[in-house]
C-alpha positions in Angstrom: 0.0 0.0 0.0 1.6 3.2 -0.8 2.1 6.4 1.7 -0.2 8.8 1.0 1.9 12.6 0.8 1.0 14.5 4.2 -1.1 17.2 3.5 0.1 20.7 2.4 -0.2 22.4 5.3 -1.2 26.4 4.0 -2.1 29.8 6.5 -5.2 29.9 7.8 -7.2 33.0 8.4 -5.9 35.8 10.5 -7.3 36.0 14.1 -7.1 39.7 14.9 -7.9 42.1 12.3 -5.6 42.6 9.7 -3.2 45.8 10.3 -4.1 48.7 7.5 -2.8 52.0 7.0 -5.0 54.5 6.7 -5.8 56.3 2.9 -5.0 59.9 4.3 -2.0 58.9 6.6 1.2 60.8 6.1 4.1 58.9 4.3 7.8 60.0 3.5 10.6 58.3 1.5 14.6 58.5 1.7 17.0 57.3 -0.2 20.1 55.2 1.4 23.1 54.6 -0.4 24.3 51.0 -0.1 27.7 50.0 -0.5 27.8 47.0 -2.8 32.2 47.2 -3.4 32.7 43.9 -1.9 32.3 41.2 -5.1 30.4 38.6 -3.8 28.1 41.2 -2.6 27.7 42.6 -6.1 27.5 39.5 -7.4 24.5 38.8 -5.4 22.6 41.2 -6.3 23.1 41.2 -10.2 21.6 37.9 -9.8 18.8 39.0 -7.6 17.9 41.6 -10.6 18.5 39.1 -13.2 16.5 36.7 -11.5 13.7 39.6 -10.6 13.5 40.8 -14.5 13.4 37.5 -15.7 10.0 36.4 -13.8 8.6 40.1 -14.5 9.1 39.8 -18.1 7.3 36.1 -17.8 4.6 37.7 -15.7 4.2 40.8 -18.0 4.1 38.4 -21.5 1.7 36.6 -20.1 -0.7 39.1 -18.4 -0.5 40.4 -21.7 -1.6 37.9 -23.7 -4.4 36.9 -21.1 -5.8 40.8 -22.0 -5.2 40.4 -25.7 -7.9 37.1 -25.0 -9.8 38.9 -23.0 -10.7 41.7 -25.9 -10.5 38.9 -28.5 -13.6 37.3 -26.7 -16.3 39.8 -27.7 -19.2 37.6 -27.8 -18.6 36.8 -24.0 -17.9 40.3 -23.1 -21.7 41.2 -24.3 -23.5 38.9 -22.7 -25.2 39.6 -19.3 -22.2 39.3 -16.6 -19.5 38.2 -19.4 -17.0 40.4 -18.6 -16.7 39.3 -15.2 -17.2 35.5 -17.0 -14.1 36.7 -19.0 -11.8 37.5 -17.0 -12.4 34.2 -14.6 -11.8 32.4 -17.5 -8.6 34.3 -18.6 -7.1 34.7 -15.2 -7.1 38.2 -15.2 -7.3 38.7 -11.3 -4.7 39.2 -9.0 -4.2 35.6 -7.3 -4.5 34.1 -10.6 -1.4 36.3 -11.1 0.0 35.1 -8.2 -0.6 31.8 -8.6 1.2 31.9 -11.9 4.2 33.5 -10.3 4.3 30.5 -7.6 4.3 28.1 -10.4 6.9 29.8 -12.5 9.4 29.4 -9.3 8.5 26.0 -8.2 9.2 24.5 -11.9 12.1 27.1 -12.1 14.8 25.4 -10.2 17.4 28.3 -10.4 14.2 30.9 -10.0 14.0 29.5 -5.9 17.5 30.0 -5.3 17.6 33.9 -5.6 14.0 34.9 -4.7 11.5 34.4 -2.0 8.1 32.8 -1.9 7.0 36.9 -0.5 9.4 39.1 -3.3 7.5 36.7 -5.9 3.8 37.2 -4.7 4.7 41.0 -4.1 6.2 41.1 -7.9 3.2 39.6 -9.3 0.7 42.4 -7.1 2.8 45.1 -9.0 2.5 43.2 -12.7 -1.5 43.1 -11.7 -1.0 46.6 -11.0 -0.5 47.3 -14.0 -3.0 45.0 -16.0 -6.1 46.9 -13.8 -5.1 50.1 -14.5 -5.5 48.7 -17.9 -8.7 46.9 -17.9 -10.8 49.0 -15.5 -11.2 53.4 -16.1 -10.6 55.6 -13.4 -12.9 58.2 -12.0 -11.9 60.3 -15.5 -13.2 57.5 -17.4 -10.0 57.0 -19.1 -8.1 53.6 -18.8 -3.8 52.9 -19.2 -2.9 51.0 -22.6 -1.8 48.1 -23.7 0.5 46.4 -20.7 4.0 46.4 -22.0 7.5 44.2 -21.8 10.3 45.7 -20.5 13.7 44.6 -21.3 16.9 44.4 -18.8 17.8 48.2 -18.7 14.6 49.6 -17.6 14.4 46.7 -14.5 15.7 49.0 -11.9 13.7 48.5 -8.3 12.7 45.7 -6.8 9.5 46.3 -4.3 9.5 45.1 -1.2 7.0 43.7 1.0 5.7 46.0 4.2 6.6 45.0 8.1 4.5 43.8 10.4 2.9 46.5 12.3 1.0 43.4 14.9 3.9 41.3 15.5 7.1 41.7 16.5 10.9 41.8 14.4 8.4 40.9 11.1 10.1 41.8 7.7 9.3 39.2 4.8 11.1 40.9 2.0 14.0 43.7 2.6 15.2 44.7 6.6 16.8 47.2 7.9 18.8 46.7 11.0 21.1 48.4 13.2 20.9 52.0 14.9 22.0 55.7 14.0 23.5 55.7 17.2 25.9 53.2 16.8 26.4 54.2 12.8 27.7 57.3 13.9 29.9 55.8 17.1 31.8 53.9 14.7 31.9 56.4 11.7 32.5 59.5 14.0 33.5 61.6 11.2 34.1 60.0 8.0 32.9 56.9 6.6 36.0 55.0 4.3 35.6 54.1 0.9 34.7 50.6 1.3 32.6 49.6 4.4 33.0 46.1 6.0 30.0 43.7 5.6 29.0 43.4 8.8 28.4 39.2 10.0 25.1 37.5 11.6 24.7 37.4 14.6 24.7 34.1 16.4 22.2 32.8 17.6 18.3 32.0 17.0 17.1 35.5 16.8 20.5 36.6 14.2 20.0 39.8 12.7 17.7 40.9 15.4 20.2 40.8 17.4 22.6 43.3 15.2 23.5 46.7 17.5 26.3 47.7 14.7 25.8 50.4 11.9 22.8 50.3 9.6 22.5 47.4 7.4 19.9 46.4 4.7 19.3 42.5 4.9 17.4 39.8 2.0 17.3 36.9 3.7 18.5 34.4 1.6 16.1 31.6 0.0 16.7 28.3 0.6 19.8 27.5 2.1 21.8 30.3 0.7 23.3 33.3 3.1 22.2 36.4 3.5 22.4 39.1 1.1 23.5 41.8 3.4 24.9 45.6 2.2 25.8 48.0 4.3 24.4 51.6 4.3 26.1 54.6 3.6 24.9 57.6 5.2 25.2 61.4 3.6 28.0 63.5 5.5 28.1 67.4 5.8 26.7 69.8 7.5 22.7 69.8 8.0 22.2 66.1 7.5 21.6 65.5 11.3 18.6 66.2 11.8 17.2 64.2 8.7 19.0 61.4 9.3 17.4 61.6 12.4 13.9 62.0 11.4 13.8 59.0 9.3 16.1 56.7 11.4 16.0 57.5 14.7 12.7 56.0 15.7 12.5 52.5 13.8 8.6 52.0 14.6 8.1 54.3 11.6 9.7 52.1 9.0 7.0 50.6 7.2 9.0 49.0 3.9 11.8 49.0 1.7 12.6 49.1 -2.1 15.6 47.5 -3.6 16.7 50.4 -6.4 19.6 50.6 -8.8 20.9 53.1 -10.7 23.5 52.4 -14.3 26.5 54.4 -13.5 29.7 53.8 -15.3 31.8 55.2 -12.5 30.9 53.0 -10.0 31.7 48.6 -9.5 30.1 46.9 -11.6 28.2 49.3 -13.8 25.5 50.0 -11.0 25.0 52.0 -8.0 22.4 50.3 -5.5 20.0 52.5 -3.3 16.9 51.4 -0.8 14.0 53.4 -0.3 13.2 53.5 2.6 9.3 54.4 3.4 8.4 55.6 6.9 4.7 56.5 8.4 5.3 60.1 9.2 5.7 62.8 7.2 8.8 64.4 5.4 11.5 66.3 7.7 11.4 70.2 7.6 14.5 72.2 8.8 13.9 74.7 11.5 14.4 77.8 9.1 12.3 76.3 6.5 9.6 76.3 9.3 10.0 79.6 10.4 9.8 81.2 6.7 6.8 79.2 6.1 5.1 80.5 9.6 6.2 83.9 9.0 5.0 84.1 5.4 1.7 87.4 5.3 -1.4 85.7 5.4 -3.3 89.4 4.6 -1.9 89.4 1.2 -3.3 88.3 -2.3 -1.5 87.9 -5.1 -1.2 87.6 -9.2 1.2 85.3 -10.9 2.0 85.8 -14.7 3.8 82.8 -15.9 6.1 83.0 -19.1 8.2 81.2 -21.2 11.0 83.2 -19.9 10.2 84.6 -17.2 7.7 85.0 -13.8 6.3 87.8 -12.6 4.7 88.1 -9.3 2.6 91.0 -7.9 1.0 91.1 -4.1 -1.2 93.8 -1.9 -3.3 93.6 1.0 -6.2 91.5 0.6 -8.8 93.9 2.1 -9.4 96.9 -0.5 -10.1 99.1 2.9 -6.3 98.0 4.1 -3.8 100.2 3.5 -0.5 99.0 2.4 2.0 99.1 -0.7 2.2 96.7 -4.0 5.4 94.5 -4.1 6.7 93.2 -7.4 8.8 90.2 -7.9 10.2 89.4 -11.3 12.6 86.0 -11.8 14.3 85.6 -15.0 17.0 83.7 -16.5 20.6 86.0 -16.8 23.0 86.2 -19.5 25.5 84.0 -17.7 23.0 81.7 -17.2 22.0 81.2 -21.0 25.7 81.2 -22.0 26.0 78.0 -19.4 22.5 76.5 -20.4 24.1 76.6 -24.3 27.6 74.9 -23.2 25.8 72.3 -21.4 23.4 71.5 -24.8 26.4 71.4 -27.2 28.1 68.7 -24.6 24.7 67.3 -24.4 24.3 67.5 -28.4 27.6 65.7 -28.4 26.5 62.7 -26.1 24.2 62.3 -28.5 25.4 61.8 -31.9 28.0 59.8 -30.3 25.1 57.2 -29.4 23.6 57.9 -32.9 27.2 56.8 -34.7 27.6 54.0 -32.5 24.1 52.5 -32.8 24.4 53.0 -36.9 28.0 51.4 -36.8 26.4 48.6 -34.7 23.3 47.6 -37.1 24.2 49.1 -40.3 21.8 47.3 -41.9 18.9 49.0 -40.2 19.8 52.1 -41.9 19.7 53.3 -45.7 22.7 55.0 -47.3 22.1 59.1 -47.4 21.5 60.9 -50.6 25.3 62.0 -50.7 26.7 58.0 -50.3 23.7 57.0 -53.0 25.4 59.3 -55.5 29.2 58.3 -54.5 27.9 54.2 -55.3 26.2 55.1 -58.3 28.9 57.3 -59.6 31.5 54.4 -58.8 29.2 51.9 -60.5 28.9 54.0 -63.6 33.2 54.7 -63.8 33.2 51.0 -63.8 35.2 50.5 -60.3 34.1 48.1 -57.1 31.8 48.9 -54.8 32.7 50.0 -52.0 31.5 49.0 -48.5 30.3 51.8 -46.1 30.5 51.0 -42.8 28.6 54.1 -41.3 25.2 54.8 -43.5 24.2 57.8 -43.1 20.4 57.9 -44.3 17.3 57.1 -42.2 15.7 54.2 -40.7 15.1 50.8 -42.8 11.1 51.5 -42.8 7.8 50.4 -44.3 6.1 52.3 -46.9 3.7 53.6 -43.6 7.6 54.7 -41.8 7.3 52.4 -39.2 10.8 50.4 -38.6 11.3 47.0 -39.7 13.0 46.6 -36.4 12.5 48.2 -33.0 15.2 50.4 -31.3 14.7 47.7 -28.9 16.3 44.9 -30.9 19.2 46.6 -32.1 22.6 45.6 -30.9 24.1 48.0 -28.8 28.1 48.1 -27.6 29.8 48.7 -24.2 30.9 52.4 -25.3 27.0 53.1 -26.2 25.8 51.5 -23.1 29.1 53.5 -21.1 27.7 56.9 -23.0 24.3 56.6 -22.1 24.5 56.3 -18.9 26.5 59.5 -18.9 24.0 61.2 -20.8 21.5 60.1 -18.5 23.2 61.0 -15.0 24.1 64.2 -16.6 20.1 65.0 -17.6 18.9 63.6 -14.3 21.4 65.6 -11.5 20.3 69.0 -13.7 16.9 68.1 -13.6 17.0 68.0 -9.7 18.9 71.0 -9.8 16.3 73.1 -11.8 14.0 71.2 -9.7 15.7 72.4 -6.3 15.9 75.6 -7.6 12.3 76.3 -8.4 11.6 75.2 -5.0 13.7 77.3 -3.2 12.7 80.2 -5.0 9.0 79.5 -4.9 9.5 79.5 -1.2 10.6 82.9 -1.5 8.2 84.0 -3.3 6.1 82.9 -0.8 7.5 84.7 2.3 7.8 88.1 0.5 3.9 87.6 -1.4 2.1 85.4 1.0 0.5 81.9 0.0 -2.5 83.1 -1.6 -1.5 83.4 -5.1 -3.6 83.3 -8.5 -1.9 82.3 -11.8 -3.4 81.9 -15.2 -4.6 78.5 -16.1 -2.5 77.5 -19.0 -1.5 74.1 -20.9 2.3 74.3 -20.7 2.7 71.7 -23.7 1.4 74.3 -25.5 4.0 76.6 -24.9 6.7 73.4 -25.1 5.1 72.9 -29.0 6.0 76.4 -29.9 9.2 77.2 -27.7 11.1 74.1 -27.1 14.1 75.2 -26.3 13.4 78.2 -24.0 10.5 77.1 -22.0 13.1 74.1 -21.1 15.9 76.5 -20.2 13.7 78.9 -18.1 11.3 75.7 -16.6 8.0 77.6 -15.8 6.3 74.5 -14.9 8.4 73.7 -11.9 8.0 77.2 -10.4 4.5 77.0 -10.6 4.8 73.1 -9.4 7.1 74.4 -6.6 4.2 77.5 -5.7 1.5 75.1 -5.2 3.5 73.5 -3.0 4.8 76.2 -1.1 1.5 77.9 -0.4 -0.3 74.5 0.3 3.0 74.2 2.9 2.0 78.0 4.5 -1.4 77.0 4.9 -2.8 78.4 2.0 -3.4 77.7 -1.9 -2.2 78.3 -5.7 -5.7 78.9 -7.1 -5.9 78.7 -11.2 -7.8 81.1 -12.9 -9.1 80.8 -16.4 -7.9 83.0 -19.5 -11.3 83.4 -20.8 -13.2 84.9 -18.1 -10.5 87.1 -16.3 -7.6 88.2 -19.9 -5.3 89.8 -17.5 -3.1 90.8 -20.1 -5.8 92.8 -21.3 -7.0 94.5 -18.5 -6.1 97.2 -17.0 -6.4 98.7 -13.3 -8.7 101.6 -14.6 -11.4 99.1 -16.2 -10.0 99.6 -19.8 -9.8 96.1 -21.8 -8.0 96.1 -24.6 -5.9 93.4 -26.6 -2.1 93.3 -27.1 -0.3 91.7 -29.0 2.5 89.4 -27.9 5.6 91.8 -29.4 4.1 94.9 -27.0 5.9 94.0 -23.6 5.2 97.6 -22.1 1.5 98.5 -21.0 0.3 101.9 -21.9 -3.2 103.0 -21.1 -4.6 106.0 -22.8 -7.0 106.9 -20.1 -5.6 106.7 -16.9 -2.0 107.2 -18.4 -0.3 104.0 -16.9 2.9 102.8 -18.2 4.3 99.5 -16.7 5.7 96.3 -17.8 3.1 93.9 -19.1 3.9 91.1 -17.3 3.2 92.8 -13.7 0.5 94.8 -15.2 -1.0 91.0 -15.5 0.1 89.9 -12.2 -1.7 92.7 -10.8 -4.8 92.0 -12.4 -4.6 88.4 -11.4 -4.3 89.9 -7.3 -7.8 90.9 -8.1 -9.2 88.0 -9.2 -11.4 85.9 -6.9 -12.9 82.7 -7.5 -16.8 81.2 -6.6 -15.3 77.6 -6.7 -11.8 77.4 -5.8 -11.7 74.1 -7.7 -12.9 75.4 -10.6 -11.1 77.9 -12.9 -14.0 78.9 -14.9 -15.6 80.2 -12.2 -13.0 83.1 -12.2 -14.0 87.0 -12.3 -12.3 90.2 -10.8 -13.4 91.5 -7.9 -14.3 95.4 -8.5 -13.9 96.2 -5.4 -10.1 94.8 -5.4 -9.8 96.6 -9.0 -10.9 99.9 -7.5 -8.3 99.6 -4.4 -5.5 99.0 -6.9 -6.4 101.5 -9.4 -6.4 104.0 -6.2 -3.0 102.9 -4.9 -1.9 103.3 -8.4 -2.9 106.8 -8.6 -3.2 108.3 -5.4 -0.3 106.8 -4.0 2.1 106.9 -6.0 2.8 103.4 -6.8 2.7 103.1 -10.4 6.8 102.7 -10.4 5.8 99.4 -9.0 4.3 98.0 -11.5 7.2 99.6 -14.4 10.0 97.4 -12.5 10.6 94.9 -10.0 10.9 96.0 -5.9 12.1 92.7 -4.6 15.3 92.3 -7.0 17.2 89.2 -7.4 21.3 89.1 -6.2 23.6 89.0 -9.4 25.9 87.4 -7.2 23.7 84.3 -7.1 22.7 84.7 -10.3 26.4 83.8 -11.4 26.8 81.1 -9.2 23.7 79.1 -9.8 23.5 76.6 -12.3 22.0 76.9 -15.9 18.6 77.0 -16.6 18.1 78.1 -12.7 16.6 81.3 -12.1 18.6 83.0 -8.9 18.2 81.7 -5.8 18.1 84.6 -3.4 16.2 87.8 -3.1 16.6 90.8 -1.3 14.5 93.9 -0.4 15.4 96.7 -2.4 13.7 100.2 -3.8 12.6 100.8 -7.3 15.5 103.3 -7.5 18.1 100.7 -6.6 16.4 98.2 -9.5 15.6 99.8 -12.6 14.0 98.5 -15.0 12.6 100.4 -17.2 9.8 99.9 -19.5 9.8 103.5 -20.9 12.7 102.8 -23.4 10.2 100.4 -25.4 12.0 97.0 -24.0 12.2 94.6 -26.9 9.6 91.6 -26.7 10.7 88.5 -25.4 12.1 86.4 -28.3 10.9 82.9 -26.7 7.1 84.3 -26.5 7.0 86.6 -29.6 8.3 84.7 -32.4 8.1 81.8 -34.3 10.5 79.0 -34.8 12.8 80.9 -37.5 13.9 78.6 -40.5 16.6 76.1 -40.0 20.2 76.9 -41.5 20.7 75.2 -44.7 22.7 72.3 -44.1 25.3 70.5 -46.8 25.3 71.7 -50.4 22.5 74.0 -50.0 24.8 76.3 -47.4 27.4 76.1 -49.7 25.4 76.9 -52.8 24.0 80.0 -50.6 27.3 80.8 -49.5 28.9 80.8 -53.2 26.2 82.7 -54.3 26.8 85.5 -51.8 30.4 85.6 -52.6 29.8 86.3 -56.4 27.6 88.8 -56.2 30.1 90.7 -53.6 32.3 90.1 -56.5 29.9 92.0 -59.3 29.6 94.6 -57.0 33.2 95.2 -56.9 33.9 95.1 -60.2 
């Protein structure tokens, strides 16, 4: 008689409710560098990605072709409950997901040494992710496309799985252990270039039992150790007491994210980062706090939002208050631009490189150019060989619709390529945290002079990006209005958007008078009350008029009359109509020189109208990013030189 297998012995239901954070609790994220010099360390976690992207891209082929079924099967779909009948039948849920996962690892011998039974179900909730946003609309009615594939390259993070919150020393997926305290006792001052893996513990409870310096910990599956790296804290001045927000009480971690970045620089190709998540919110410094709580709440304000520049104009918000009109006006210096141009030639540079390299990689996904179609037919006509280019030089092998016989994807790339775009890459991401930084800390500024009740314009900034590539990216408007919202939301207040159509503050004026200007007239001149100002803070001025019936709504916009009349009498009576001609909170040049391109400057400082000109009675030229079109290209090739010749022999019949 044979021995029946025992049972498979699975979790039963929960006994106590199930931990849950709430939907409106607070949550903040930092990012900890992890040492991964040592080699076997490294080595481990290559595999861990490899292993990771090779069961996502299983899961994600599959998901996919379960939805492809699933909109195949029309007939189904239409009947009474057959969608629901569909996706049963399809496996288009998330444990069927899961499921599928599981059975990918168990037949997958080398899958179950590198991953855990919880990485795997927690990778297969994030493919699902994916797949509903997909099949189901959200409260716009709109639904995510097609799920995709990604490839190796674009595999960076790894979620993890959250603690326990009910039990005790519970982490299923990534840990961290250790203290700040004892981090800093043995780093005191400066952490060496290679950290020592720290050892487990001995003992039932192991890493539990770890009092060294902060260490993130997979435990390994199976019989294999522990994939342990140790963490690298930020050093300088300041970094106290964030480090201490987010470490220093470890009740607040809830999970952690495996991340890596491609660097070229560092061991290996990659730099490794986890994310850690905590439930609390993100640390504030002490001065941050104190700008924020000293920032005028009796203020309104207009915003006027540019390609190349930002104008902001506050006064008091009762009409019956009395106070004066300050003016704020952030633009992008000469320096700067001469900066923002060196970095797009280097930038311009990166990328032809990776355009010859990928053409001398799969030259026969490209078609000879016009001038190396000519060279091979003039060759072939003198009778001599043909002669093999090794670089075309014409477009993309394509269909007769211009779609490529062969995606990007597929091409064969080399080491230099892969080396150069990672360069390009770390170069495009630490300036877009810059700029990013920037806005922010100006925004705040902005904030503390104006107060955080602010109006601006509701405008689609792809429009602008369709028309002025190139100087709404070097000026960035969208990230200091991005950074405003958040700065007034911060200062317990609110970035309210008004729309064009009901309010055209570029075509009002305080005095009542509407009247339309065109883009090229950058100075505001009213015939009956006599104002002349800059248009921009004419705009802004308007916009500190402007109240709305539902804040959530920019079409319920209008100017307030009232607020019109208290500016138009300020403008008049007391003498403030210099305010509105030139900026009264001036940026510092010195700043200005030192920040980095496409920045505007970073500090301000109170200053009189006298101290600041800028005048707008000289007839200051429009701005060439808003006022004109996209000029015509330079001729390239023969046609420069057939422009060039002609030029030069009609200098010669003039001289003769």
């Amino acid at each position: 008689m044979e021995a029946q297998a025992p049972a498979r012995r699975t979790r039963g239901k929960s006994k106590q409710q199930n931990w849950r954070r709430a939907k409106d609790a607070p949550t903040a994220v930092i990012r900890l560098e992890l040492d991964a010099s040592d080699p076997s360390t490294r080595h481990r976690a290559e595999n861990l990605f490899g292993a990771i992207w090779q069961l996502r891209r299983t899961l994600q082929v599959q998901a996919r072709s379960r939805v492809d079924a699933y909109w195949t099967a029309g007939r189904l779909r239409a009947t009474e409950g057959g969608p629901k009948r569909a996706r049963e039948m399809f496996g288009l849920s998330r444990a069927a997901l899961e499921q599928a996962a599981a059975r990918h690892v168990d037949r997958s011998g080398w899958l179950g040494r590198h991953l855990s039974k919880a990485l795997v179900m927690h990778l297969a909730d994030e493919v699902w992710a994916t797949v509903e946003r997909h099949l189901f609309s959200n409260s716009a009615g709109t639904r995510n496309g097609r799920p995709r594939v990604g490839t190796w390259w674009t595999s960076t993070r790894i979620p993890g799985r959250a603690r326990s919150h009910t039990k005790l020393n519970t982490w299923e997926t990534f840990r961290l252990v250790g203290s700040l305290d004892a981090h800093w006792t043995i780093y005191p001052q400066q952490q060496p270039g290679k950290l020592t893996v720290p050892q487990r513990p001995p003992g039932r409870r192991g890493w539990w039992d770890h009092e060294g310096p902060l260490t993130v910990v997979f435990p390994g599956a199976g019989s294999r150790p522990d994939l342990v790296f140790p963490v690298r804290l930020p050093q300088g001045p300041g970094r106290q007491g964030r480090l201490v927000h987010f470490l220093g009480s470890p009740d607040r971690w809830h999970k952690i994210d495996l991340v890596r970045v491609e660097d070229p620089k560092a061991p290996g190709g990659w730099r490794y980062y986890a994310h850690l998540m905590i439930l609390d919110r993100g640390w504030t410094s002490p001065a941050v706090t104190a700008i924020r709580s000293a920032a005028p709440q009796d203020r309104v304000g207009g915003v006027d939002g540019n390609v190349s520049n930002l104008a902001v104009v506050s006064m008091p918000a009762s009409h019956t208050d009395v106070g004066d009109l300050a003016t704020s006006m952030i633009s992008v210096t000469a320096q700067q631009r001469a900066s923002a141009e060196q970095e797009r030639l280097i930038a311009r540079r990166r990328q032809r490189a990776l355009d010859r390299s990928r053409r001398n990689s799969n030259p026969e996904q490209y078609e000879l150019s016009a001038r190396q179609t000519k060279r091979a037919a003039r060759r072939a006509g003198a009778g001599l060989s043909a002669r093999q280019v090794p670089t075309p030089l014409g477009p993309r092998v394509a269909n007769a619709g211009g779609i490529p016989r062969q995606a990007y994807a597929k091409d064969t790339l080399s080491a230099a390529y892969r080396r150069t775009r990672a360069e390009h890459a770390t170069a495009s991401r630490s300036s877009t945290q810059a700029k990013r930084a920037r806005a922010r800390d100006i925004a705040r500024r902005i904030v503390a002079t104006h107060g955080p009740r602010l109006v601006v314009e509701h405008t689609d900034i792809r429009t602008w990006a369709k028309l002025w590539g190139r100087g709404i990216a070097l000026f960035s408007p969208g990230m200091f209005i991005a950074g405003l919202k958040l700065e007034c939301a911060m200062a317990d207040g609110r970035l309210l958007r008004a729309g064009t159509s009901q309010t055209a503050l570029s075509q009002q004026c305080p005095c009542g008078l509407r009247k339309r200007k065109p883009l090229t007239q950058r100075t505001h001149r009213c015939a009956t009350c006599g104002l002349i100002g800059d248009r921009d803070l004419v705009a802004a001025a308007m916009g500190a008029c402007v109240q709305l019936t539902d804040p959530d709504q920019p079409s319920s916009a209008y100017i307030h009359e009232d607020l019109r009349a208290a500016l138009a009498a300020r403008i008049a009576t007391r003498g403030q109509q210099k305010a509105l001609a030139r900026s009264t909170v001036s940026t510092d040049p010195a700043v200005h020189a030192a920040g980095p391109a496409g920045t505007a400057a970073a500090r301000q400082r109170e200053a009189s109208a006298e101290q600041n000109p800028r005048a707008v009675t000289t007839g200051r030229t429009a701005t060439p990013d808003e006022t004109s079109r996209p000029t015509a290209r330079r001729p390239s090739g023969k046609a420069r030189t057939r422009k060039l010749h002609a030029e030069h022999s009609e200098q010669i019949r003039l001289d003769f």
